[in-house]
C-alpha positions, -999 to 999 in steps of 0.1 A, spaced: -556 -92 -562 -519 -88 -551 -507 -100 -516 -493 -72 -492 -455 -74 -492 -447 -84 -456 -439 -58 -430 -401 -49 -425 -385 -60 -394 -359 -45 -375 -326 -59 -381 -318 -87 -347 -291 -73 -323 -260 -92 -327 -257 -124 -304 -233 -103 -281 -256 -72 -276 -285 -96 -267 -285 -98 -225 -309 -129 -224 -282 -149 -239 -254 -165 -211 -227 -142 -209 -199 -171 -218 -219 -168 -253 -218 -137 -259 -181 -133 -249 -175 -163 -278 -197 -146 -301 -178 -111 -299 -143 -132 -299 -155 -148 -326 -157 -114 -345 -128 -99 -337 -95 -101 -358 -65 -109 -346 -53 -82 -348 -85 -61 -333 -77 -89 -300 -42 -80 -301 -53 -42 -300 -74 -48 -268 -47 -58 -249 -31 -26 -243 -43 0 -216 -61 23 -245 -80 -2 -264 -89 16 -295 -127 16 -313 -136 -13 -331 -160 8 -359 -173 -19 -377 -192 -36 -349 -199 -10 -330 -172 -9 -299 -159 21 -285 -125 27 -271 -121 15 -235 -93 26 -213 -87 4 -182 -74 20 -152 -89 49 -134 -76 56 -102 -103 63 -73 -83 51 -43 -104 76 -18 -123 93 -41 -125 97 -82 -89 112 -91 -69 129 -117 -98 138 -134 -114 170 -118 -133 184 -90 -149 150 -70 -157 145 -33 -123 138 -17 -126 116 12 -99 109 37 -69 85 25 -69 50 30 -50 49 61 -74 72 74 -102 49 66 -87 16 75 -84 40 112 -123 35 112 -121 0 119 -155 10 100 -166 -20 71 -202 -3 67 -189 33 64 -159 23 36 -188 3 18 -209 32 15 -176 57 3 -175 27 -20 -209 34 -33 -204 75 -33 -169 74 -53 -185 44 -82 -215 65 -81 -196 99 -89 -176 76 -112 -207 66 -132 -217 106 -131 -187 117 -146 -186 96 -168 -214 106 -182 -204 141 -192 -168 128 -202 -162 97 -214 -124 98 -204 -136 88 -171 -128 53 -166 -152 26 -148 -127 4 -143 -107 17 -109 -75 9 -102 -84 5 -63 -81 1 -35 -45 -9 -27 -42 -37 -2 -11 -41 6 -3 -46 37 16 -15 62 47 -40 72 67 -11 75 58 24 83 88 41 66 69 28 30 68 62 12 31 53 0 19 41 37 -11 70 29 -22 39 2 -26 11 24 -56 4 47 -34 -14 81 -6 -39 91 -28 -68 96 -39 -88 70 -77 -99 84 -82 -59 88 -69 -51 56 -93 -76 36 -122 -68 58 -120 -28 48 -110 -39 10 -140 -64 12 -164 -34 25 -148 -8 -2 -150 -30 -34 -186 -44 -28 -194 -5 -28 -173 3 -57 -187 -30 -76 -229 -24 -67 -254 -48 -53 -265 -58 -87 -260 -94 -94 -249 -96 -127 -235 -56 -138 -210 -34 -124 -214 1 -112 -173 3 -116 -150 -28 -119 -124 -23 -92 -87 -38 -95 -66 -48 -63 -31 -29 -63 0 -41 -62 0 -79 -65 22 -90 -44 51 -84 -9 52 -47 -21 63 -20 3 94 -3 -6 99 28 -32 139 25 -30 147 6 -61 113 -3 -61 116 -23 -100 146 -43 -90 144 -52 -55 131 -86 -47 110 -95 -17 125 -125 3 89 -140 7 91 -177 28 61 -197 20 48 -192 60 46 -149 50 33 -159 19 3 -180 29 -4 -164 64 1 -125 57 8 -113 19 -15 -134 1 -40 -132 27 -45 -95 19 -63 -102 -14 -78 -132 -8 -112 -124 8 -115 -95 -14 -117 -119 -48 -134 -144 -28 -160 -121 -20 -167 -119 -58 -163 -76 -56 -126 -78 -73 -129 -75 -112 -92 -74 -110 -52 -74 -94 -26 -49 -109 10 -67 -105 36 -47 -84 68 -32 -100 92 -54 -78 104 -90 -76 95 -115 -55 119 -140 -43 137 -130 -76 108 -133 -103 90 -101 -113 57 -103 -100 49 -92 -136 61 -132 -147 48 -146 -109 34 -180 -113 14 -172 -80 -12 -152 -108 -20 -187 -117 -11 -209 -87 -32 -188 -60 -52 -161 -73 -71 -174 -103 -76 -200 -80 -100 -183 -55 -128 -178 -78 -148 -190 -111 -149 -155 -119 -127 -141 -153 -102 -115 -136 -81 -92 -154 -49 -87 -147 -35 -52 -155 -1 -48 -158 16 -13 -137 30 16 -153 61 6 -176 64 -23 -156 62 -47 -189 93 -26 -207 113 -32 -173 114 -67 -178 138 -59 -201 152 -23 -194 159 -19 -156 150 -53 -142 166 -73 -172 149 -108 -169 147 -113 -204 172 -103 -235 144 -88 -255 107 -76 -253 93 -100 -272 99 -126 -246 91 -102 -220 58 -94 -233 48 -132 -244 62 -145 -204 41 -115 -189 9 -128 -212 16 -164 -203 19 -156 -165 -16 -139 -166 -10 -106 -172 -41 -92 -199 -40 -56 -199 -5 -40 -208 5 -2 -196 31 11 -212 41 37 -233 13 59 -223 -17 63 -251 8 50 -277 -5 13 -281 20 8 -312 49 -3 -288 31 -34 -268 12 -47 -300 43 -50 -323 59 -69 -298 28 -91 -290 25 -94 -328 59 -102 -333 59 -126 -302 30 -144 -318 48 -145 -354 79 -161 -337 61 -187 -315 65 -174 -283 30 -174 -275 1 -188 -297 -38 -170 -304 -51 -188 -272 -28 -169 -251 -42 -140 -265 -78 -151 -266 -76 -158 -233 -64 -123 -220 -90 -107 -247 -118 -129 -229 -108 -116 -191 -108 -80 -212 -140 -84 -224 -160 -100 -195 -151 -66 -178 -169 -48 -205 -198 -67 -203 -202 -68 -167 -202 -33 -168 -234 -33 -191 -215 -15 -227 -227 -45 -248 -263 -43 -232 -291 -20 -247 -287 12 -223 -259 -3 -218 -269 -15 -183 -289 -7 -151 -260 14 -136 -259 41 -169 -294 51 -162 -291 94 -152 -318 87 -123 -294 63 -104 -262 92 -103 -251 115 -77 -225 140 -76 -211 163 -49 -246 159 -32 -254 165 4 -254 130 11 -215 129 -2 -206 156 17 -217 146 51 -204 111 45 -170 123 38 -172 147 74 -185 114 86 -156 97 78 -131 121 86 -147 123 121 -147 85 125 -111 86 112 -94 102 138 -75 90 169 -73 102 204 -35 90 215 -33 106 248 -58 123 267 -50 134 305 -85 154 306 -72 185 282 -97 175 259 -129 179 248 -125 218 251 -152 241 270 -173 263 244 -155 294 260 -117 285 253 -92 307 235 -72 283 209 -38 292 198 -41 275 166 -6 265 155 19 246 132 29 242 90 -4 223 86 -32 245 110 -45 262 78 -39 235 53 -62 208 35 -38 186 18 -45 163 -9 -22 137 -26 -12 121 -55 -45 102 -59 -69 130 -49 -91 144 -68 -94 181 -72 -111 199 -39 -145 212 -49 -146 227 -10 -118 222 16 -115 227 56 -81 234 74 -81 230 110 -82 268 110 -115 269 95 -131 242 117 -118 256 149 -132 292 141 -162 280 126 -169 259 160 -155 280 184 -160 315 170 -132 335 151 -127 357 178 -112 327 199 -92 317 178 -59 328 167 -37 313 144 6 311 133 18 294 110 55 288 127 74 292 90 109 307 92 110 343 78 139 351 60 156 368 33 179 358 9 210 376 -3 235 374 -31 262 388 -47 241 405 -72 217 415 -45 182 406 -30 161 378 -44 131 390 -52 96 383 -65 84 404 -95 49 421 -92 28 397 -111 14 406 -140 -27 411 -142 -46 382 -149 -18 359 -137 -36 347 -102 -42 312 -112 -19 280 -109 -21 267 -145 -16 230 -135 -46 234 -112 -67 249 -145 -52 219 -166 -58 189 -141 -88 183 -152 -77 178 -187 -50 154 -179 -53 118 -174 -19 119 -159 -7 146 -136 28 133 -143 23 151 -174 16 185 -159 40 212 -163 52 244 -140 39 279 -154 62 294 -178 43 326 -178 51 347 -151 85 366 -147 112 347 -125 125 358 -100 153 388 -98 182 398 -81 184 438 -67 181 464 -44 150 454 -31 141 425 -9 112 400 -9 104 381 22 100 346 19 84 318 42 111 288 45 102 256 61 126 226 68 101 195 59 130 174 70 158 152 55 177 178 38 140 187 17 126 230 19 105 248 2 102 286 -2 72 307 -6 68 340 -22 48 365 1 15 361 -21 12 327 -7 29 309 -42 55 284 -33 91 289 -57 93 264 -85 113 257 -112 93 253 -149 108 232 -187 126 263 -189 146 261 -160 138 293 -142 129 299 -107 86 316 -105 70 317 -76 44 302 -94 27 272 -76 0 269 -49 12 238 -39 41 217 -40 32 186 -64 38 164 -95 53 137 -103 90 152 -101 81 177 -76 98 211 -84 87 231 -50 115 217 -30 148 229 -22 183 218 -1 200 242 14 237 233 15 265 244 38 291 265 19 314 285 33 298 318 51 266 311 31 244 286 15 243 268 -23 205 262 -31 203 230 -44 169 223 -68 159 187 -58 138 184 -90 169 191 -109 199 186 -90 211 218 -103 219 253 -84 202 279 -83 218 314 -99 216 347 -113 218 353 -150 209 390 -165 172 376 -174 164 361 -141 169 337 -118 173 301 -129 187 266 -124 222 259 -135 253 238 -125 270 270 -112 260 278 -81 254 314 -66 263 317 -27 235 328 -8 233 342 26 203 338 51 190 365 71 161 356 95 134 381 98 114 357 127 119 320 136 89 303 134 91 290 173 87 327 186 55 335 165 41 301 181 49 312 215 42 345 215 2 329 202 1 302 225 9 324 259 -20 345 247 -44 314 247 -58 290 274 -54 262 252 -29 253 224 -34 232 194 -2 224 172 -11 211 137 19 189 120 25 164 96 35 156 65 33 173 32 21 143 12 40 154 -18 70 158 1 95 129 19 77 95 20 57 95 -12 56 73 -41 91 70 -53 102 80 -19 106 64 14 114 80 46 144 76 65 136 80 96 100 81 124 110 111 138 91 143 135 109 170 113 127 192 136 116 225 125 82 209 136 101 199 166 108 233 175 75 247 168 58 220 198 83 226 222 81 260 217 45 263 220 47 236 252 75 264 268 52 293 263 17 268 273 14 235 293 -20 234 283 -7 225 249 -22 196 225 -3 180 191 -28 171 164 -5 147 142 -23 150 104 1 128 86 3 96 62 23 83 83 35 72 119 58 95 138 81 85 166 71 111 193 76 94 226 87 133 238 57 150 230 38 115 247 58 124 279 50 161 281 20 169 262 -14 162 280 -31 153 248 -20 139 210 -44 131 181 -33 114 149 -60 117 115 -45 108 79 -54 135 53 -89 133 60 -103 151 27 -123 178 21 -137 180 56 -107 173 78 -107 206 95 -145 203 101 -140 167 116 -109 179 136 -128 205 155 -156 186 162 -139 158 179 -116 187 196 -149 204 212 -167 170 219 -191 170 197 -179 140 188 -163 114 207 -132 103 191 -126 66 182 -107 63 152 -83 31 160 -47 30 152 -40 5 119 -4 -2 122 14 1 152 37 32 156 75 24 171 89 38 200 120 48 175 139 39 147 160 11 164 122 -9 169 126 -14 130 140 -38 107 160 -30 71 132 -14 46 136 -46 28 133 -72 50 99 -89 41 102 -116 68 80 -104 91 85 -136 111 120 -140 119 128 -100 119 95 -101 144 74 -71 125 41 -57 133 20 -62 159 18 -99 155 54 -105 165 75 -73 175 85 -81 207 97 -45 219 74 -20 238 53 5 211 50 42 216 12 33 206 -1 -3 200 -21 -18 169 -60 -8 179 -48 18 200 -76 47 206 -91 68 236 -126 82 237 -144 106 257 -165 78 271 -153 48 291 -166 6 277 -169 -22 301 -162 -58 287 -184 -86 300 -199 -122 295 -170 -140 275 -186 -170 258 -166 -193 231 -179 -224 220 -170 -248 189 -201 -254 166 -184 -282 141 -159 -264 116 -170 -229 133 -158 -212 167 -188 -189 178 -175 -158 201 -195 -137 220 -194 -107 245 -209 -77 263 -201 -45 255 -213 -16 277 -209 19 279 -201 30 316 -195 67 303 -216 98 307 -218 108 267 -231 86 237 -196 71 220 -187 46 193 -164 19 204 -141 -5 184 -151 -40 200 -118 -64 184 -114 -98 191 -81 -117 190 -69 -155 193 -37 -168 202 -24 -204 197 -11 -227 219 30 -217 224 36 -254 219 16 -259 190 32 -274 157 63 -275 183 75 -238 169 80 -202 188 74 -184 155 35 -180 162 24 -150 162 16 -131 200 -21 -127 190 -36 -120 159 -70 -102 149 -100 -126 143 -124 -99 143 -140 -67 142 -173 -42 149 -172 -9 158 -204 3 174 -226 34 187 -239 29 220 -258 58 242 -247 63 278 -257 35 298 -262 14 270 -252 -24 261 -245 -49 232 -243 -84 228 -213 -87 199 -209 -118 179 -192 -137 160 -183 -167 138 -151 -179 132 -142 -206 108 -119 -228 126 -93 -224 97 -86 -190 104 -68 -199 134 -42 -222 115 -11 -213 103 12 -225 71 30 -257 78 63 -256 58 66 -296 72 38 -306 51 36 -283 29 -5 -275 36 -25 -252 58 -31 -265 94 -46 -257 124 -28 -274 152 -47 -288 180 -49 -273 215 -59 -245 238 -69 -212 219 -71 -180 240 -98 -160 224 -90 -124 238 -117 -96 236 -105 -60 243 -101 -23 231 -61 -31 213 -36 -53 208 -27 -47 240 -57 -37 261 -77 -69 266 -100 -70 288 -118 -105 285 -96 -143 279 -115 -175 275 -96 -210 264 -110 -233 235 -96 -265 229 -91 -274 194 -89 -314 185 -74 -327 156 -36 -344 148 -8 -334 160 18 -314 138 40 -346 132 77 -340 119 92 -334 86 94 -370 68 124 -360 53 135 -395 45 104 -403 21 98 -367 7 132 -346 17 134 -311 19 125 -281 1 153 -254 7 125 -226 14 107 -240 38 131 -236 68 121 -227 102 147 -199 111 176 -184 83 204 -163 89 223 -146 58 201 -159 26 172 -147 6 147 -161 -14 150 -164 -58 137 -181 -85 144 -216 -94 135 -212 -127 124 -184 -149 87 -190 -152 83 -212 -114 99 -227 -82 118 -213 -59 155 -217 -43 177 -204 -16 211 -183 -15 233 -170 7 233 -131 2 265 -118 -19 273 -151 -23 291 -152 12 276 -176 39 240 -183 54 223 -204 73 189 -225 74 177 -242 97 149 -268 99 131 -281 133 121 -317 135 131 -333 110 122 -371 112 148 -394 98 134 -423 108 151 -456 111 185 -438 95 196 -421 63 232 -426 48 236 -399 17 220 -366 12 218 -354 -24 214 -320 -31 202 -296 -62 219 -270 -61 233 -246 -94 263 -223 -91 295 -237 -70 303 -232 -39 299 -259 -6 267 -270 13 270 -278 51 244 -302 68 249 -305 108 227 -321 133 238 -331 166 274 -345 163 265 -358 128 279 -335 98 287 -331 65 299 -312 29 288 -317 -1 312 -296 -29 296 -282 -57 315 -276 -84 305 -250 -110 272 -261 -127 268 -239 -154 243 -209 -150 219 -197 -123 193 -221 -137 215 -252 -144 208 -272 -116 224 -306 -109 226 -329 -78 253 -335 -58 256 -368 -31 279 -370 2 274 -395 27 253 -384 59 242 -406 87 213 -392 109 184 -414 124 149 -403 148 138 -367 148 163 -339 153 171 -307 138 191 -301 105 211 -271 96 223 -262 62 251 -237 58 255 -223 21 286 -211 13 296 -192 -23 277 -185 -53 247 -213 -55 207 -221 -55 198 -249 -32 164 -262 -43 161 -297 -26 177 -321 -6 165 -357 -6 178 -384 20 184 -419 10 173 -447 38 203 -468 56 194 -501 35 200 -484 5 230 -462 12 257 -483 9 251 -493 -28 247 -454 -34 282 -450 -16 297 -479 -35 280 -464 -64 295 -429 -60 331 -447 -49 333 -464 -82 320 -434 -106 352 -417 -89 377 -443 -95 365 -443 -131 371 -405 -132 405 -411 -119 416 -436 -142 
């Protein structure tokens, strides 16, 4: 009888597709696979398919900074300024969940979606004139972290081993300036560094919700953050976790091109990899650029196959986290678990645009009876403006809308305030053609979907442009403010310039990466030159239209209505008047374009006053990116509002909080100046010693950090603060004295002893903590919290080491910055803050106290840092207590370049001469005699073209054989 062959079995999953193994294994056993040249493949943005085992392409970077973008119709939910203006952790964590969750949906039905999102961008709002202020979530560091913290646990999932989406923490690191945004370098001292910049990612990838950071395009203290050795030295650091680096847009071919580090892009590339950069973005889809020169960096010995393994290993643990190598290929890719544009979705983001919005001022013109007549007014009354990361509206409300929808249409009347006008030239009228049938449709708005850049997008070559004649067009012109107009065509399109240089009025918004909507109007004689910003060139007649060219045409202007007449002619029809303006976010400050100034565009200027003239009864609803300088409309306004773009339900949001069906208590994030003269240069990072933000500007602000009214009034009671080991325990009442049912933004503050460490440069208080909570008339809470003792310390360039200093702490409890209403005192034990022991350890030339004239640069290519004086003229450090002990008789200094270093204290000075070392990285040390005993203060004065690095001190005893030493090496020279 003949034995039964055995049964087949089923072939055994590979090692790295089995998800009972550890995940270090299968990450070998997949390495292990791969080729190098397969490993050199995944290090570029568009990793291709790797057939033969199975892989599919993967494509790192998808942005989703308030909402899925650039790929289609998603829930758009308001910027991140706005939500960072909730002072709301739960509400951003569950936008978190929503946007991963329509991520994962999308995905589905188009695998170009990517899972892992380039967001949310943390850094910090040091400056309000930053073109892309709409990015960032606040000025304050422990804010900022908090609401990353909340949004990146929602984008990430609760699960404890997969990923709904892999988020990645833009732009690693002191980043906050679009002018010359790759070759500027951020002056960062090591107190910014460790007490504000770095804080801002820290609690995020300490949280364990961070997959990733994305390196900035600028320099810090005159290293490319692209090469910074802080990757290594402080954020791979802060957890066990495998975090991938991805490198910014064309930010590794600048190392060479614009920024010029290196001499070629081989060394570039193989620095960049070294420093911890793993995923490479450059040259778009075309991978062939970056791998050659990895390939050829490897072939020359710039960087060996671990370097590469060990940026392919960070690549893949994203991968499997997010379940591709798992059978279904993870809990999170199961249909039952998405959502898309559900109802849910869609009340959170009218949720958060509610909770998102500030009262400024409120002398009892608002919440508005059901029976008022609204003059609805301004450039941005009936607009719903998105920005560059936006997705596509699937459903939008303008203020318009919400105020007609809440108060009834026939109360509401609306003007727009746009300048009419016509334009004349020699050939004639400008005019718009009749459009052709079937031509009602922005083409870029039918291609975004199909682009995973909108860069990419072009204008609309098919309609006619514009003509010259007999017969005029009327156009709508609107000064958006330094020197920047646009034009639109009376069906609502908005004139724009296509490849093909002609002028169409073709688009329904201004956009793109080179926007081509915008115009300058130049002074010329008895008429105007139109100026094409997009271009530079002129626009002029030729026989087949009207195009861009470098000869001008002359144009006159002739207004048909100024916008400030059709505003008060509405508002003295109306009991109440609400003027809508703001910011275009595609327009002025943007990315790749700060602002130049706080103040309000004055065509929007007009239009309040105007409107004010006509109405006293007259309310400014600011629905901008950005802080405005307004102090005029504060004096004579009754009521001001401020929201960010809040999304697809702005106008909703607006209206409710207008007719009190919401009490307002959106909290300002940054602090908004008085005026332009309250701020320091655009690119002065020291927010210590030019005394920025909250924490140390020491001027009055139009509207302080935290700042917010409400329709409801919050008493402040029963301050307790105790000291529980390495934790300080806060607590406080919180009670609603009002008549309605409000939230209120409970923040809690701490301020260190003005002697402590023996420095002035503390800050004036600094946010511990937050809650914002919902409490009906009547009502209390008891609010908590726990405070780890080290958050109250500060960076102590003496030792080098984060301290806290002992001493009184006031804990402050209050509604703002500057409205606290409860102080208690907790004394803090511990050593003092001794002084510098320069004589055993010397001194590091960064880590003065107070500087005058220098910046911050590299010591080095690849780490260290060093001081200069700017433009190789004079500056000036100085350093507080420094303890010479028993007496010092030489200093010695490193220093490269030539030039003359000055140390004074007391009556005691010196100079040591540096003659020329050799390059910026040659260093030597240079010796003069200086006597100096017990603690004073130093000052160093740098004078010409060097680095100081160190200065070391040599003791009394020793110093005269130094000084022989020196004496004699001279006399040798001289013979």
């Amino acid at each position: 009888m003949t034995a039964s062959p055995p049964p087949l079995r089923a072939p055994q999953p590979l090692p790295f597709r089995d998800p009972e193994l550890p995940l270090d294994q299968r990450v070998d056993d997949l390495l292990s696979r791969l080729t190098t040249g397969e490993r050199i493949a995944l290090l570029h943005q568009f990793a291709p398919a790797v057939e033969r085992l199975g892989i599919a392409p993967f494509r790192t970077g998808q942005e989703a900074l308030h909402g899925v973008a650039w790929m289609g119709p998603a829930t758009v939910f308001p910027q991140a300024v706005g939500l960072g203006a909730t002072w709301n952790d739960d509400l951003v964590r569950r936008i978190g969940e929503a946007v991963s969750t329509e991520a994962r949906t999308m995905r589905a039905g188009d695998d170009r979606v990517g899972l892992n999102l380039w967001a949310p961008t943390v850094n910090l709002l040091r400056h309000p004139l930053w073109g892309r202020n709409e990015e960032g979530y606040s000025e304050d560091p422990r804010l900022t972290s908090a609401i990353a913290v909340a949004y990146t646990r929602g984008l990430r999932g609760d699960h404890p081993h997969h990923w709904r989406t892999a988020p990645v923490l833009k732009h690693w690191l002191a980043h906050n300036n679009e002018t010359h945004r790759d070759t500027s370098s951020s002056s960062v001292r090591p107190r910014v560094l460790h007490e504000y910049d770095l804080r801002a990612f820290r609690a995020a990838v300490e949280a364990g919700a961070v997959a990733g950071v994305m390196p900035a395009y600028n320099l810090v203290n005159g290293r490319p953050n692209h090469v910074s050795p802080y990757l290594r030295e402080q954020l791979r650091t802060w957890t066990d976790h495998d975090l991938l680096v991805c490198s910014d847009a064309g930010a590794p071919s600048n190392l060479v091109d614009s920024e010029k580090y290196f001499d070629t892009h081989e060394e570039a590339t193989a620095a960049a990899l070294a420093a911890g950069v793993d995923s490479f973005t450059d040259h778009g889809t075309d991978a062939s650029v970056i791998t050659g020169r990895v390939q050829r960096a490897l072939e020359r010995g710039l960087l060996s196959e671990a370097d590469i393994d060990t940026a392919v290993r960070r690549h893949l643990s994203v991968r499997f986290g997010l379940g591709e190598f798992d059978p279904g290929q993870g809990p999170y890719a199961d249909p039952a678990t998405y959502a898309f544009d559900t109802p849910a979705h869609r009340e959170l983001a009218r949720e958060a645009a509610e909770q998102a919005v500030v009262l400024l001022k409120n002398d009892g013109l608002l919440p508005l009876p059901e029976d008022t007549s609204i003059a609805v007014v301004g450039l941005l009354a009936d607009e719903c403006k998105t920005d560059w990361y936006s997705g596509t509206l699937i459903r939008r409300s303008t203020p318009l809308d919400g105020l007609r929808e809440r108060f009834g249409a026939d109360r509401v009347t609306f003007a727009e305030g746009v300048d009419r006008v016509r334009l004349r030239c020699a050939a004639g009228w400008l005019r718009v053609p009749d459009p052709a049938p079937g031509s009602g449709t922005d083409s870029r708005a039918q291609d975004a979907g199909a682009a995973l850049d909108p860069a990419l997008l072009t204008g609309r070559t098919d309609l006619a442009p514009l003509t010259c004649g007999p017969e005029p067009s009327e156009f709508a012109l609107v000064d958006w403010g330094a020197g920047t107009w646009t034009l639109r065509a009376p069906d609502g399109r908005y004139l724009s310039v296509a490849d093909d240089g002609y002028v169409r009025a073709s688009a329904d918004q201004p956009g793109g990466w080179v926007v081509q909507e915008t115009f300058a109007l130049v002074d010329h004689g008895d008429g105007y030159l139109i100026e094409h910003t997009g271009t530079g060139g002129y626009v002029s007649v030729a026989a087949d239209g009207v195009q861009v060219a470098d000869e001008p045409e002359l144009f006159t202007v002739e207004f048909l209505e100024r916008g400030e007449d059709a505003v008060a002619r509405a508002a003295a029809q109306a009991d109440v008047v609400i003027v809508v303006a703001g910011n275009d976010p595609h327009i002025n400050g943007r990315e790749t374009e700060d602002r130049t100034t706080l103040d309000l565009p004055p065509h929007q200027e007009r239009l309040w006053r105007a409107a004010r003239a006509a109405n006293p009864r007259t309310a400014l609803a600011l629905v901008s990116a950005y802080p405005y300088a307004v102090a005029d409309a504060h004096d004579q306004l009754p009521a001001l509002l401020w929201t960010a773009h809040g999304g697809q339900a702005a106008g909703t949001a607006l209206a409710r909080i207008i007719a009190g069906d919401v009490s307002p208590a959106g909290r300002l994030p940054q602090t908004w100046y008085a005026t332009d003269a309250d701020l320091p240069d655009l690119l002065d990072y020291d927010v210590i010693g030019s005394r920025q933000t909250y924490l140390y500007f020491d001027g009055t602000p139009l509207y302080p950090f935290g700042h917010g009214l409400g329709y409801s009034s919050f008493a402040y009671g029963d301050l307790a603060a105790d000291r529980e080991g390495e934790v300080l325990r806060v607590a406080f009442t919180v009670t609603n004295t009002g008549l309605v049912a409000a939230d209120e933004v409970a923040q809690l503050y701490t301020r260190a002893p003005r002697d402590a460490a023996g420095a002035p440069a503390l800050p004036h208080r600094q946010l511990a903590a937050h809650r914002r909570v919902h409490l009906a008339a009547g009502a209390e809470r008891r609010i908590e919290f726990r405070l780890p003792l080290s958050e109250l310390g500060f960076w102590d360039v003496r030792h080098d080491r984060w301290a806290v200093a002992p001493g009184a702490y006031e804990v402050l409890a209050g509604a703002s910055s500057d409205d606290i209403r409860l102080t208690a005192t907790v004394d803090i034990g511990g050593d003092p803050i001794t002084a510098r022991p320069v004589r055993e350890s010397g001194l590091t030339a960064t880590a003065y106290d107070e500087q005058k004239g220098t910046e911050i640069v590299d010591r080095s290519r690849t780490s260290g840092d060093a001081v200069h004086a700017i433009d190789g003229g004079t500056g000036e450090l100085l350093f507080h207590a420094c303890d010479f002990g028993d007496g010092v008789g030489t200093v010695s200094v490193e220093v490269a370049g030539a030039g003359a270093v000055d140390l004074i204290s007391g009556s005691t000075a010196t100079t040591v001469t540096v003659p020329a070392t050799g390059g910026v990285y040659d260093y030597a040390r240079h010796t003069s005699g200086f006597t100096a005993a017990g603690v004073r203060d130093l000052r160093v004065r740098l004078r010409g073209h060097l680095r100081l690095a160190e200065l070391t001190f040599t003791a009394t005893a020793d110093a005269t054989g130094a000084a022989d030493a020196t004496a004699t090496a001279r006399r040798r020279e001289t013979a």
